[in-house]
N, C-alpha and C positions, 0 to 999 in steps of 0.2 A: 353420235357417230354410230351409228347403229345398224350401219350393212355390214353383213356377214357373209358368208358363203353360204348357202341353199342347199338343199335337199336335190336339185336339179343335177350339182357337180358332181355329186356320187352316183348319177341313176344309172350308170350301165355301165364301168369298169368296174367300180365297188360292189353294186349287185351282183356280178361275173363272181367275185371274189366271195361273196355270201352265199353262192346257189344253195340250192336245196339237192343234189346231189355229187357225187366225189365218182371219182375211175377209178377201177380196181388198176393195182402194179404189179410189175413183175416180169421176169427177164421172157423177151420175147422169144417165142417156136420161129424153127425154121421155118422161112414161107417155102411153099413148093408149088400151091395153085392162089387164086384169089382171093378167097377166104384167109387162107396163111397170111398173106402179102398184106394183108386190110387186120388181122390179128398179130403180125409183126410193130406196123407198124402203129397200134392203139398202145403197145405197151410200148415203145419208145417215146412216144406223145406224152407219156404218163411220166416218164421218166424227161420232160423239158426237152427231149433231141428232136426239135421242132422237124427240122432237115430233114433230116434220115427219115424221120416217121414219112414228109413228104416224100422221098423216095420209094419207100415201099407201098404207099399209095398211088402213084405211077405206074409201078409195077402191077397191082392188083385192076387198074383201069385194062395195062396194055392186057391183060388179061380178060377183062369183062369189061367192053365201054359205058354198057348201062349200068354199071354196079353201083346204087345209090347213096350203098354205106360209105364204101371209096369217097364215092364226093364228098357227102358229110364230114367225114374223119378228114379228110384233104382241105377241106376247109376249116374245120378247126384248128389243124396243125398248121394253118395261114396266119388264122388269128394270133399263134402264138409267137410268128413270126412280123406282126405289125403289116398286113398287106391285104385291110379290108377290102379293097376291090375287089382282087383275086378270091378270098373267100367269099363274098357278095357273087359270085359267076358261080363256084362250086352249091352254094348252097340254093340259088335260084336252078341249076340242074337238078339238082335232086326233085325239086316240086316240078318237074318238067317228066323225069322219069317217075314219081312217086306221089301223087299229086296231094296225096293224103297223110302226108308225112309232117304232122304238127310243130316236130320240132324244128325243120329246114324254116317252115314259115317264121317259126320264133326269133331264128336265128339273122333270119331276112330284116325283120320288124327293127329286131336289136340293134342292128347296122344303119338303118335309114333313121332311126331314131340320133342315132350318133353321128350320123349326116346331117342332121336337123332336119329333113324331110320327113315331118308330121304327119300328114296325110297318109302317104302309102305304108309309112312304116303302121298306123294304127290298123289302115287295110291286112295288114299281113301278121299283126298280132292277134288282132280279131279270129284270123281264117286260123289261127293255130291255135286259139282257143276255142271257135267251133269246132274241129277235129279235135280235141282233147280239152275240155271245159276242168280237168282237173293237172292241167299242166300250171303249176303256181309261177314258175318263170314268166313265164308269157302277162299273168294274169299281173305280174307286179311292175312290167314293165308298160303294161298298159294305164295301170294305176298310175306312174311316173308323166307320162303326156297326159293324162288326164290331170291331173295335178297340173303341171305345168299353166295346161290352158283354162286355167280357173273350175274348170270342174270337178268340186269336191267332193258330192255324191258318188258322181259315176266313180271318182278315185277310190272312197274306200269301200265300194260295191267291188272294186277289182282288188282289192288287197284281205276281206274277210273272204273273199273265191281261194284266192291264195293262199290263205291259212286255212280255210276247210280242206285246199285240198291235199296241206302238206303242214299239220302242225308243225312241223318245226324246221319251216323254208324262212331262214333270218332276215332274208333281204324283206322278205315281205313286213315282219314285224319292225323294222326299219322303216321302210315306206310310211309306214300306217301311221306309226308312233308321229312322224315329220309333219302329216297332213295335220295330226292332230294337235300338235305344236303352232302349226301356223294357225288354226284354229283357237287358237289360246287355250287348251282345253289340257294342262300342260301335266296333273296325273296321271291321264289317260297316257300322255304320249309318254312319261317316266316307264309307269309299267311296261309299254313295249319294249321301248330304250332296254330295259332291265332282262325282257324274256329275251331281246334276243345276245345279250353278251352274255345269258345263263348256255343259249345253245350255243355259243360261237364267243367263246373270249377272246377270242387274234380277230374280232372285227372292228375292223378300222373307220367302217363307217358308223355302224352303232354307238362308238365311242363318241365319234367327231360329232353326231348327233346330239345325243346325249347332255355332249360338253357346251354345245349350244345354247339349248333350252338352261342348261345352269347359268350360263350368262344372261337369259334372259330375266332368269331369280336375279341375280347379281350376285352370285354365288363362285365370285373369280376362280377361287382356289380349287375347287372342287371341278371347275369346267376345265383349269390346266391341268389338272391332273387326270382326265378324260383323253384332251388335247397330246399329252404326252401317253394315254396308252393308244391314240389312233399311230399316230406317228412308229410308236415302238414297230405296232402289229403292219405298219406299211409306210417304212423312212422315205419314199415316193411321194406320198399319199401331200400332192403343195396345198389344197385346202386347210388340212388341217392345221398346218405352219399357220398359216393368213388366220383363223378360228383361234388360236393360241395367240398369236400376236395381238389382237381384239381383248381379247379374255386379259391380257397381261396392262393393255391402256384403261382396261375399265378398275382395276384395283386402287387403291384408295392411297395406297403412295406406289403411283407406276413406275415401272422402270420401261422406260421408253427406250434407251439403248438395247435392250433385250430384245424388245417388242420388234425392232428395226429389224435384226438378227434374224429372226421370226420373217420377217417379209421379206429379206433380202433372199432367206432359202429356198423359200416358195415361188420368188422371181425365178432363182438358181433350177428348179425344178421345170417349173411352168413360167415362160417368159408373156403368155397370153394371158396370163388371170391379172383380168382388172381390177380386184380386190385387191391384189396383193401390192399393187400400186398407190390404188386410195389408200389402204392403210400406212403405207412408207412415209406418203406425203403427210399423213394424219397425225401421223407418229414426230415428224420431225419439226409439223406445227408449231406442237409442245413442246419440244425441247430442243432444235436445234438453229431455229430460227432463218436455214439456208434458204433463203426464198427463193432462189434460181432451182434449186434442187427440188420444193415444196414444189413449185409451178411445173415442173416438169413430169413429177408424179402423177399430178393430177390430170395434166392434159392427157400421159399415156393415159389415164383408168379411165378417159373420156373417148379415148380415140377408140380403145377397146370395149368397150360399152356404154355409147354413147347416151343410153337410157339407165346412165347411174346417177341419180338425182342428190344422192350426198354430196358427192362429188364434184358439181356444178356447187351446194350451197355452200361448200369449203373454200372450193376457190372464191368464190363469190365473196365471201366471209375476211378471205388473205387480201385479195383487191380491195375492199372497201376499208379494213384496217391502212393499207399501207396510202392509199387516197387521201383517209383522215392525218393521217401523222403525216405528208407530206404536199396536203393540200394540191393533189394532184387532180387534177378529172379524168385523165386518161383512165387510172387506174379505176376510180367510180365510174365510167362507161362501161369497165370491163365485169364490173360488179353486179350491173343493171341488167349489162348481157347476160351472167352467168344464172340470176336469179330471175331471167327468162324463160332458162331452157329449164331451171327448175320447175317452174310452175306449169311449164307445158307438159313436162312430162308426167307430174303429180296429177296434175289437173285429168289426164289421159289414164290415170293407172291407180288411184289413191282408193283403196275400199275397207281399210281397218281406221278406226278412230284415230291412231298414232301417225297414220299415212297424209289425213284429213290436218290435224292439228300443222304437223310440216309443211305441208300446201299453206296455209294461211300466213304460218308463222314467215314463209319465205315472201310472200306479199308484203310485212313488216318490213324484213331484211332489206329488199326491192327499195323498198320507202324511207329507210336510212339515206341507203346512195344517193336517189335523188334530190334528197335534201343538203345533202355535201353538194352536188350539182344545180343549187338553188333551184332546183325543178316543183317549187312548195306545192302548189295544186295536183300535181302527179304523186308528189309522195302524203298527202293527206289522202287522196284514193287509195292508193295501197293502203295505209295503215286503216281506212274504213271499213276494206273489206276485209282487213283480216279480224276487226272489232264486229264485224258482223257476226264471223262464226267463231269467232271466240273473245265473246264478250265478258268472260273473267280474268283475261289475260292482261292485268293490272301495265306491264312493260311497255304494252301496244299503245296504250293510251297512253303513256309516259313519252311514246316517239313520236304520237298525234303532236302531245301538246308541244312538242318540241319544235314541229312545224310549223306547227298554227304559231308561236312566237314570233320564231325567224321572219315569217309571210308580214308579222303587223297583227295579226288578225288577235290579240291581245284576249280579248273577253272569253273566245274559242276555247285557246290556249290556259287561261285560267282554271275553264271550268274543267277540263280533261285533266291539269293535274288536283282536280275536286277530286274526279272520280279516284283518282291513284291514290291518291292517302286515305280511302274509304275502304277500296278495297286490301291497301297494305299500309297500314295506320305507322309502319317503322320504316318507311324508305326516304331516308336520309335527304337522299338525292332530288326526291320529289318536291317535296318543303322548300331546297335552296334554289333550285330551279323557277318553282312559283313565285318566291320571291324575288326573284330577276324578271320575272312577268308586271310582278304586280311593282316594282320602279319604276317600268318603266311604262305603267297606267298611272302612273304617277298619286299611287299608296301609299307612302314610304312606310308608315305608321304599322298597316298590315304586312310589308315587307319583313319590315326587322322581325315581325313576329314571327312570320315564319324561318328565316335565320337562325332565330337563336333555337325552334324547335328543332333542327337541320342540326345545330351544335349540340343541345340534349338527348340526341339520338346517336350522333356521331360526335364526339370531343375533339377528333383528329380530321372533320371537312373546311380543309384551308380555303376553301373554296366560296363555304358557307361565313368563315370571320371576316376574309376580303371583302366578299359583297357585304355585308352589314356593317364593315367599317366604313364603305364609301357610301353606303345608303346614312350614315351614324355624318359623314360629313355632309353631305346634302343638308340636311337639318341643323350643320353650325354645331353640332356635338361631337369638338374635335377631341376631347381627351377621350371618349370610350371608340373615336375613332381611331384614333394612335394604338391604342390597347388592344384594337382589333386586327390594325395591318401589323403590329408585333407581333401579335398571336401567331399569324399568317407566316410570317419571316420564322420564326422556330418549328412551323410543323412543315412548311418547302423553303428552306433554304435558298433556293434559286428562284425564287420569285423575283422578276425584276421588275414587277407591277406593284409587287406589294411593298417594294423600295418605294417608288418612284411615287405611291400617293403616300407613303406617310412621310416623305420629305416635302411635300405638297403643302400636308396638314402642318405640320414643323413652321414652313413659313408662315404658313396665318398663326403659328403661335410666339411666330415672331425667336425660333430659335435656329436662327441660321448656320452658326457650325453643324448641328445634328441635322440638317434639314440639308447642307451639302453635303456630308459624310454621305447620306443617304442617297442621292445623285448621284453621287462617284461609284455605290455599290451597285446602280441601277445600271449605271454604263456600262460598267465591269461585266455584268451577267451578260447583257443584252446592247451592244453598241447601236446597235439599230434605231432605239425609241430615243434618241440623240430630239432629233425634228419635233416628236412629237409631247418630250419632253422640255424642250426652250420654249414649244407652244403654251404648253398646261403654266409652266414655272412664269413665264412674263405675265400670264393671266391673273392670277393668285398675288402677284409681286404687284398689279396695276390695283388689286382689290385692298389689299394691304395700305398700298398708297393711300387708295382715296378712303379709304378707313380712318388709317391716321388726319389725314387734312380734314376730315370731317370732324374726328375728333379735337382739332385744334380750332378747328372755326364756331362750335359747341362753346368753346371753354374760353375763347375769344371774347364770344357772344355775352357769354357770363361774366366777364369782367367788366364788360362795361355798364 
């Protein structure tokens, strides 16, 4: 589970809130001409009276139309009103009146950036960074698209401009620290992390930064306790909720009721972040099992970003479980689907080793469903290509040979779980499975053996005593057969398989109370195996027959 919230989600509110400089306060002068009216209203702007400060910059306009500070300040006091347009008009006048005014350009970049118009907002970050090459704002929001659009270099070429040109501009040391996080490069980004909550302890993204990279250590506790001072320093701040709630699933006995709380707030804040969705549904995976609720999380975290590639493999993950336990295909089509659009979008986006391993490993996943979907040649491709690039991945081979079984194609099957118990000499699983291969190459001999290594590994694989009790009858060795479907009957109780052969075995032992007792408890589990139980039982009951008349025509023979 390993999406988180980004360095992206903080680039330009959170930064606003780190700048690298503050406005002086203080009770505003009478205005009397335009300068007044633009000095009125800077210190009501300081003091939040968004309004009024716009009033008195109307007033300083009807005074001077070209007064470029007017704009500026009119547009600021926009932004703190929530009506980027309108400040987007002010601050494009100013560079109409002032063409050289690096920070209107800045302030232009910041908006179209928030627009998600890349292009012109970097044209206009650029032009405010050629007029002022020591403006660190500018320089870190260009670092921010730069980042964004995989360019690392140029990113922290713009964010050491930023710290030359304002040691102690926090967003910048924010920035820098994030690149170098995704970088894996994760002392480097602490020290940032650390310089900049040394300049700025009420910063909330520093924190939530910070709190990240701990979760990357696996370091829960210390990332919620990061998590809880972003939040403190900005109860707003929905990423961070969604970053805590991650932080809180990854601890080693989670509380998933909390975790939910966590993502439910962050909905309560921001009803657009897709994270906060994925995680809900992530969350309730584990612990609350709503599958209507699960599926509906997931598709919102899909609707809203439809290149979140967890997301797809979750669902994917909840479809192919509920297909297997209900023997559905609808559900396994919807699984093939989901592990579609994962692969498309990994396949289009994957450039760190962890990105590469997930891409493959979902080609696996892919190759389950199909295999539910008796699709065998479809899902032996997938699980090929994911053994191509990750050819120590002992499990892959595990779901090969599982195919290759199911297909017939036995000798395939074999040798793939060769490879599994080579590369993971204690998987239980692998042993009894092989021996269900090799039965049915008709081994027996090699079977039991691997069986019983399948029981020396695991004492409690009901799985592993059933089949060697039925491979143990095959070969006429019903008492360590009986001892085996017993076994089996004490560690699943509800076995109505492992009733129904050792009442089987019973009859050829010629103990027919315990061999109906046994029938009765098969039905009882399981009414269903009724057919295919009169079948098995008349078979066994015709072998029994001609056993005895053999034996009587034997001892006939010798009398005479």
């Amino acid at each position: 589970m390993a999406w988180r919230v980004g360095w992206a989600c903080f680039s330009a509110a959170a930064l606003l809130l780190a700048g690298c400089t503050h406005a002086p306060s203080g009770e505003p002068p009478k205005a009397i001409d335009a300068p007044s009216f633009l000095s009125a209203g800077k210190e009501l702007l300081d003091r939040h009276h968004a309004d009024q400060a716009i009033a008195q910059f109307n007033k300083a306009l009807e005074v001077n139309q070209n007064y470029a500070d007017a704009y500026y300040s009119r547009g600021m006091a926009r932004l703190q009103t929530n009506d980027p347009n309108a400040a987007l008009a002010d601050f494009n006048k100013v560079t109409q009146i002032s063409p050289k005014r690096a920070d209107a350009y800045f302030q232009i970049g910041r908006l179209l950036l928030l627009a998600g118009q890349n292009d012109p907002a970097l044209a206009n970050l650029g032009r405010a960074t050629e007029l002022d090459p020591h403006l660190s704002e500018a320089q870190v929001e260009l670092g921010v698209i730069h980042q964004n659009l995989g360019l690392k270099a140029e990113a922290k070429a713009n964010f050491d401009k930023a710290i030359a040109g304002d040691a102690n501009c926090v967003s910048a040391f924010v920035g820098r620290g994030s690149l170098e996080r995704a970088g894996n490069d994760l002392q480097a980004a602490l020290a940032d992390f650390n310089k900049a909550i040394d300049l700025d302890p009420k910063n909330a993204a520093a924190y939530s930064q910070r709190g990240q990279l701990y979760v990357d250590q696996q370091k829960f506790a210390m990332a919620i306790d990061d998590f809880d001072s972003a939040i403190n320093a900005d109860p707003k701040l929905a990423a961070a909720y969604v970053n805590r709630g991650f932080a809180r699933m990854g601890q080693s006995q989670p509380d998933l009721k909390i975790a939910i709380s966590d993502f439910d707030a962050a909905i309560k804040l921001d009803n657009k972040l897709a994270a906060a969705y994925y995680g809900r549904g992530s969350a309730r995976f584990k612990s609350t099992g709503e599958v209507q609720a699960i599926l509906a999380d997931y598709a919102k975290a899909v609707e809203l970003d439809p290149r979140m590639a967890d997301a797809f493999n979750d669902r994917g993950m909840l479809y192919h479980r509920l297909g297997s336990a209900f023997h559905n295909a609808e559900f396994e089509q919807k699984a093939v689907a989901d592990y579609d659009q994962e692969i498309k979008i990994l396949a289009e986006s994957a450039t760190t080793d962890a990105q590469t391993t997930k891409l493959y490993t979902a080609y696996s996943n892919r190759g389950l469903a199909k295999c539910e979907l008796k699709q065998y040649d479809g899902a032996i491709a997938d699980h090929t290509m994911a053994i191509k690039h990750l050819p120590s991945q002992y499990g892959i081979y595990y779901n090969r040979a599982m195919a290759y079984s199911e297909k017939g194609d036995l000798t395939s099957a074999i040798a793939d779980f060769g490879v599994v118990v080579r590369l993971n000499p204690t998987m239980a699983d692998a042993y009894e499975n092989r021996g269900v291969t090799l039965v049915k190459a008709h081994k027996t001999d090699d079977a039991i053996a691997d069986f019983s290594r399948a029981i020396e590994l695991n004492p409690k694989l009901a799985d592993a005593f059933f089949n060697r009790g039925r491979a143990y009858a095959g070969q006429h060795n019903l008492r360590l057969a009986s001892e085996d479907f017993t076994r089996t009957i004490s560690l699943a109780p509800r076995s109505a398989q492992a009733y129904m052969n050792r009442g089987l075995v019973r009859v050829l032992q010629m103990q027919d109370i315990e061999a109906r007792q046994d029938f009765d408890a098969c039905l009882r589990l399981d009414p269903k195996l009724k057919p295919e139980l009169d079948r098995y039982e008349a078979a066994v009951r015709k072998q029994v027959a001609k056993r005895i008349a053999d034996e009587r025509a034997k001892t006939a023979g010798t009398q005479k």
